[in-house]
Wavefront OBJ file of the C-alpha trace (Angstrom):
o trace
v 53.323 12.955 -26.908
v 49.740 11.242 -28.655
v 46.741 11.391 -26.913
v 46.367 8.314 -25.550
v 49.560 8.945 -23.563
v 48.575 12.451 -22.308
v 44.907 10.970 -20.881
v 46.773 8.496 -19.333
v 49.515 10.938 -17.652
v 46.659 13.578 -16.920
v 44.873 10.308 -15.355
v 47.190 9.484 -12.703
v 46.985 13.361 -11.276
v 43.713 13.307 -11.148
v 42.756 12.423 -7.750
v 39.633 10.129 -7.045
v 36.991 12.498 -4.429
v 37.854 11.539 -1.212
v 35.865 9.930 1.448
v 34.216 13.201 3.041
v 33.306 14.274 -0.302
v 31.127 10.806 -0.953
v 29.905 10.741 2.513
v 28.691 14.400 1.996
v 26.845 13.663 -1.550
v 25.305 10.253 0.518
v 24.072 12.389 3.436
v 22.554 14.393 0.573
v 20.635 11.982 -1.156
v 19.658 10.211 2.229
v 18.462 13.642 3.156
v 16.257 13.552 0.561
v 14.703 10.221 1.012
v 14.058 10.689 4.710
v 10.272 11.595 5.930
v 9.133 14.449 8.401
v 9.920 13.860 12.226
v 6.090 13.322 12.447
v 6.093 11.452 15.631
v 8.579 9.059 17.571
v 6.899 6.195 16.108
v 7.323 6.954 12.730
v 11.233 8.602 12.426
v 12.573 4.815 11.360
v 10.527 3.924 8.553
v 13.126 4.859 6.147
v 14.602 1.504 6.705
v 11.763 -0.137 5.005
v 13.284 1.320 1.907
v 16.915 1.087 2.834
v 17.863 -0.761 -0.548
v 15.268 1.553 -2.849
v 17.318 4.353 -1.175
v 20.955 2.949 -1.371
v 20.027 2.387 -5.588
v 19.666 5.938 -5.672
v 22.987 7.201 -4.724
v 24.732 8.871 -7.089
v 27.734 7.557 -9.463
v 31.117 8.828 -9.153
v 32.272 10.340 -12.350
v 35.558 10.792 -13.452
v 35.918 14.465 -15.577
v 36.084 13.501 -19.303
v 39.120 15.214 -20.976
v 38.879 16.579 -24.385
v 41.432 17.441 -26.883
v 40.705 20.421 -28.603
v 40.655 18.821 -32.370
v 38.007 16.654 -30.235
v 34.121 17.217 -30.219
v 31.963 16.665 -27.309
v 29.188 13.519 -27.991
v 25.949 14.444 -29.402
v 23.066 14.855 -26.475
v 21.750 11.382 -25.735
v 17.443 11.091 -26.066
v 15.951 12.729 -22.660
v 14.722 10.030 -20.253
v 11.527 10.674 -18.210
v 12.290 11.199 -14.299
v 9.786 9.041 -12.505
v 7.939 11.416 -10.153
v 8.835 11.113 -6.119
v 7.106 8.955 -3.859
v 6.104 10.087 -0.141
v 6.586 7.830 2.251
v 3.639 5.980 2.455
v 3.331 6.163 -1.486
v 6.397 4.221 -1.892
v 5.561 1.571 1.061
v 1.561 0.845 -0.424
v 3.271 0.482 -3.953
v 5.082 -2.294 -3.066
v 2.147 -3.806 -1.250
v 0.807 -2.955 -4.476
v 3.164 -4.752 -6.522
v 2.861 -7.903 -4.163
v -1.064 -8.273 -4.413
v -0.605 -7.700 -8.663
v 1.223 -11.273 -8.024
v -1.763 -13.151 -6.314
v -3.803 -15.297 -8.452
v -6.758 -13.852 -10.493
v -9.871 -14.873 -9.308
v -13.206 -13.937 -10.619
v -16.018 -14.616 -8.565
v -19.416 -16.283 -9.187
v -22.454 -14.624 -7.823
v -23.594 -17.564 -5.887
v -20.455 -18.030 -3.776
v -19.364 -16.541 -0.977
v -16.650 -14.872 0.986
v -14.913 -16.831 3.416
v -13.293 -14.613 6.328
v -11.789 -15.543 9.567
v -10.242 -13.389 11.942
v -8.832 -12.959 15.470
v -10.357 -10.147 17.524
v -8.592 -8.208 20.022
v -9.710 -10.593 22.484
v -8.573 -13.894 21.207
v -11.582 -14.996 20.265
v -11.870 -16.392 16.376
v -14.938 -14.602 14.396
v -15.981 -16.097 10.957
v -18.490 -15.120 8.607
v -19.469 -16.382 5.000
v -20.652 -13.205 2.710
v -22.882 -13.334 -0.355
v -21.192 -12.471 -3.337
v -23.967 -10.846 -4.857
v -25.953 -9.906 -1.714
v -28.945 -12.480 -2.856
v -27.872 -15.696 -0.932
v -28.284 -16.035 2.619
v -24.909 -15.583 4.287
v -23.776 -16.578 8.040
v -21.828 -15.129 10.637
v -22.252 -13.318 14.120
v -24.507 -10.776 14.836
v -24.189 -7.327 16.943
v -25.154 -9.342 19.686
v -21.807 -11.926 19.297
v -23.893 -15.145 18.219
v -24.236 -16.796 15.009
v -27.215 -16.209 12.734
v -28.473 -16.358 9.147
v -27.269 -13.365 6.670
v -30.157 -12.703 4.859
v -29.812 -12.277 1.345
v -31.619 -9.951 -0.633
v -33.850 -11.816 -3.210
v -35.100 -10.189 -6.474
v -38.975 -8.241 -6.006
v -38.440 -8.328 -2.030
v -37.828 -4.415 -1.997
v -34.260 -4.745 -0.125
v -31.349 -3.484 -0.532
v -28.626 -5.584 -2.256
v -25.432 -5.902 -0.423
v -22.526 -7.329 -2.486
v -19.145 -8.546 -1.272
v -17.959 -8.345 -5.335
v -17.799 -4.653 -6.537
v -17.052 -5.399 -10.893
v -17.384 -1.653 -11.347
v -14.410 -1.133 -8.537
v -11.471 0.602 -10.789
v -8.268 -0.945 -11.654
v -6.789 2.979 -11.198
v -5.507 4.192 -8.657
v -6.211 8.391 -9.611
v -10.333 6.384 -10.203
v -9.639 4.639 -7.297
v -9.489 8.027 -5.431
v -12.673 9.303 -7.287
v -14.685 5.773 -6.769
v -13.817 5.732 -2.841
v -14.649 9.358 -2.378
v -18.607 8.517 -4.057
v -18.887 5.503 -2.252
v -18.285 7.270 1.376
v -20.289 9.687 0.465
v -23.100 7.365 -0.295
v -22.388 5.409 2.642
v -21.871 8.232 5.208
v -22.814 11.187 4.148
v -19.142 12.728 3.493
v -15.908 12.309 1.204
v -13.995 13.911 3.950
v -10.377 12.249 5.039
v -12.457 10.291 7.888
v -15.215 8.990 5.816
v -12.928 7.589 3.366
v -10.567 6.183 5.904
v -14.022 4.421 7.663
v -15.280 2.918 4.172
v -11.741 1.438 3.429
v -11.995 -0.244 7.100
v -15.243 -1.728 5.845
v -14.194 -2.857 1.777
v -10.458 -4.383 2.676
v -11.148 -7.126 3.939
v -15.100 -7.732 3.249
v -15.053 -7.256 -0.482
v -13.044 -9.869 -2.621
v -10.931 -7.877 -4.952
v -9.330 -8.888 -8.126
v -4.975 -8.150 -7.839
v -5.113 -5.454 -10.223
v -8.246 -3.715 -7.889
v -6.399 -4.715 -4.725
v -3.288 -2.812 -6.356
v -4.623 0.375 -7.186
v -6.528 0.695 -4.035
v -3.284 0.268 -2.088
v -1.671 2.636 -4.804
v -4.671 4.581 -4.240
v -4.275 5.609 -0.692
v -0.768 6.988 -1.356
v -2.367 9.784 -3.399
v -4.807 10.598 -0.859
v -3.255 13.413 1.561
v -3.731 13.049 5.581
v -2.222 9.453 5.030
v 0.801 8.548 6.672
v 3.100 5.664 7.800
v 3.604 4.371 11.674
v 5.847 1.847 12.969
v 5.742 -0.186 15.607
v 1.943 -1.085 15.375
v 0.572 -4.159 16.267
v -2.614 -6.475 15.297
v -4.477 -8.102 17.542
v -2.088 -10.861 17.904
v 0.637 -9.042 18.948
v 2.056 -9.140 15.577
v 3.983 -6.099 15.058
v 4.063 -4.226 11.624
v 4.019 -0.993 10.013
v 0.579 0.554 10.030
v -0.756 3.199 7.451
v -2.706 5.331 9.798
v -4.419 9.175 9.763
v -5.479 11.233 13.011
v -9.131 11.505 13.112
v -10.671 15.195 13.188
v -10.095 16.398 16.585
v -7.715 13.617 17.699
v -3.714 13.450 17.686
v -3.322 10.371 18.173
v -2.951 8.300 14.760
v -5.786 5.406 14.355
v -4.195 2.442 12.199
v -6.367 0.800 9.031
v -3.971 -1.030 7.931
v -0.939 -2.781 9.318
v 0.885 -4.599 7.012
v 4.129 -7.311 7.439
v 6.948 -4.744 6.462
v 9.302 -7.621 4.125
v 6.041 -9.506 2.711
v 4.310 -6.097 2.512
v 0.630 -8.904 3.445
v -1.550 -6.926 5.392
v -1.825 -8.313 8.997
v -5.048 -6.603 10.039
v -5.825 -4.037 12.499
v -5.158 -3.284 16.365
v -8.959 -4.679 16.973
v -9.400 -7.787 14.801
v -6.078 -9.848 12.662
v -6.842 -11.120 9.215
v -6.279 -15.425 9.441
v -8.435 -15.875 6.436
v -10.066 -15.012 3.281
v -11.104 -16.855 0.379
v -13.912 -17.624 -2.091
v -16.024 -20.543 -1.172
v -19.150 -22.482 -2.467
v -21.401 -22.958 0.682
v -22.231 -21.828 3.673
v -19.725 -23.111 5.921
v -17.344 -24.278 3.694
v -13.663 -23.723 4.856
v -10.839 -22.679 2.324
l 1 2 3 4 5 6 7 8 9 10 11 12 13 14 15 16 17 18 19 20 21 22 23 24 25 26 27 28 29 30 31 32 33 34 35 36 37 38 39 40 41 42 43 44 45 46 47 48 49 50 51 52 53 54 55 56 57 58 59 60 61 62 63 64 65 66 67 68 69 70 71 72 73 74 75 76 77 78 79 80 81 82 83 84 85 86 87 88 89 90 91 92 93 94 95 96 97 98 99 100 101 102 103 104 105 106 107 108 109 110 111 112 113 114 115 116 117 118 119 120 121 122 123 124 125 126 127 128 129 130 131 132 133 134 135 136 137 138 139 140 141 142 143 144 145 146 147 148 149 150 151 152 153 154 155 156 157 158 159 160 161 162 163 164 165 166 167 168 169 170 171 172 173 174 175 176 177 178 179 180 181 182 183 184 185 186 187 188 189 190 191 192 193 194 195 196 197 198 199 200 201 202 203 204 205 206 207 208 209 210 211 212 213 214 215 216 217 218 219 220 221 222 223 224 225 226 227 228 229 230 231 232 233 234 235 236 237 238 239 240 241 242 243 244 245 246 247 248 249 250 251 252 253 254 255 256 257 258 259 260 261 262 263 264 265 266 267 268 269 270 271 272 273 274 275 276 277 278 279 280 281 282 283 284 285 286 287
């Protein structure tokens, strides 16, 4: 008998695994993928990743047979393995991924940031933000009404405030670094909260360039404390999946983000929804 013929004979005894034994390598791999039972809210978010997590299951491979005149092949070149994502790394890549695709923008200093949102009470805020902090600005004040932004001229011994950060890194481990200095500066402390409070003030009222937006999403995923929530809702009632923390002496998660879980666009926050943001060239200008 050759050896073509004895492959094929040794072939048809060779059973294929059975059903139990690919539903027990699938519950393996699925076991892997799934997150912590942090909280009720957040024990489904695995579905958000249902296809990343179905690409991963393993192949079935049939035993090669060898002949003993035959020699096994030579070791193929070792591939890298890509390191594991958490949870919430994996989700903020892909928002990652979708604000790489937005179009490049780079601001001038005499424009201004365009936002509009809904607050928690209906109501529609706007506000029109130097780019460079030396224009005047407009928008509401602490007391709800509509006033000048004053911007902070050259020689007037102010403090600059600009809505366009250049030196903001394109990476996310830098990313990490720059936010942790900037809260600091800001308020005193690099701690978990400090850093989650300074990102509730830059995502929305700083224009970012894609590849800054990116690694500030990508960013956030490195950052430990961080985790995903389902189920949470802007101020619209628009329901998404929120990447939240729990404040020092709280155990209750408090969202920052809430993004649209299949266009991975972030939505807002419980207190105010994002409607829009854009670059303008005046004072009043809608986009």
């Amino acid at each position: 008998m050759d050896e073509i013929t004895l492959v094929k004979e040794l072939g048809r005894e060779t059973s294929l695994p059975s059903p139990d034994r690919l539903a027990a390598a699938r519950a393996r791999v699925m076991a892997e993928v799934a997150p912590p039972r942090e909280n009720r809210r957040s024990r489904r978010w695995a579905t958000l990743l249902a296809a990343a997590a179905a690409a991963g299951i393993a192949a079935i491979t049939v035993p090669q047979l060898v002949t003993p005149s035959a020699q096994p092949p030579a070791p193929g070149p070792t591939e890298a393995v890509a390191p594991k994502l958490t949870p919430v790394a994996a989700f903020l890549n892909q928002a990652a991924t979708s604000a790489e695709n937005e179009p490049d923008l780079v601001p001038r200093g005499d424009q201004f940031l365009y936002l509009r949102f809904i607050e928690w009470d209906g109501t529609a805020s706007e506000a029109w933000l130097s780019i460079d902090g030396r224009h005047d600005g407009w928008g509401r004040d602490q007391d709800g009404e509509y006033a000048t932004i004053p911007g902070c001229r050259a020689g007037a011994g102010c403090e600059v405030t600009a809505h366009y950060r250049d030196d903001m890194p394109t990476d996310p481990e830098a990313t990490v670094a720059w936010l942790r200095k900037s809260a600091k500066e800001d308020f005193g402390s690099d701690s978990l909260d400090a850093v989650t409070k300074y990102l509730g003030t830059i995502s929305t009222r700083l224009w970012m360039r894609p590849a800054q937006r990116a690694a500030l999403y990508r960013s956030i995923g490195l950052i430990d404390g961080v985790r995903l929530v389902e189920g949470v809702q802007d101020s619209r009632g628009r329901e998404g999946v929120g990447v939240a923390w729990v404040p020092s002496g709280q155990t209750e998660e408090r969202a920052v983000w809430i993004f649209n879980p299949k266009t991975f666009e972030m939505l807002g926050t419980p207190e105010s929804s994002i409607d829009e943001i854009a670059l303008v060239d005046r004072v009043r200008q809608k986009a």
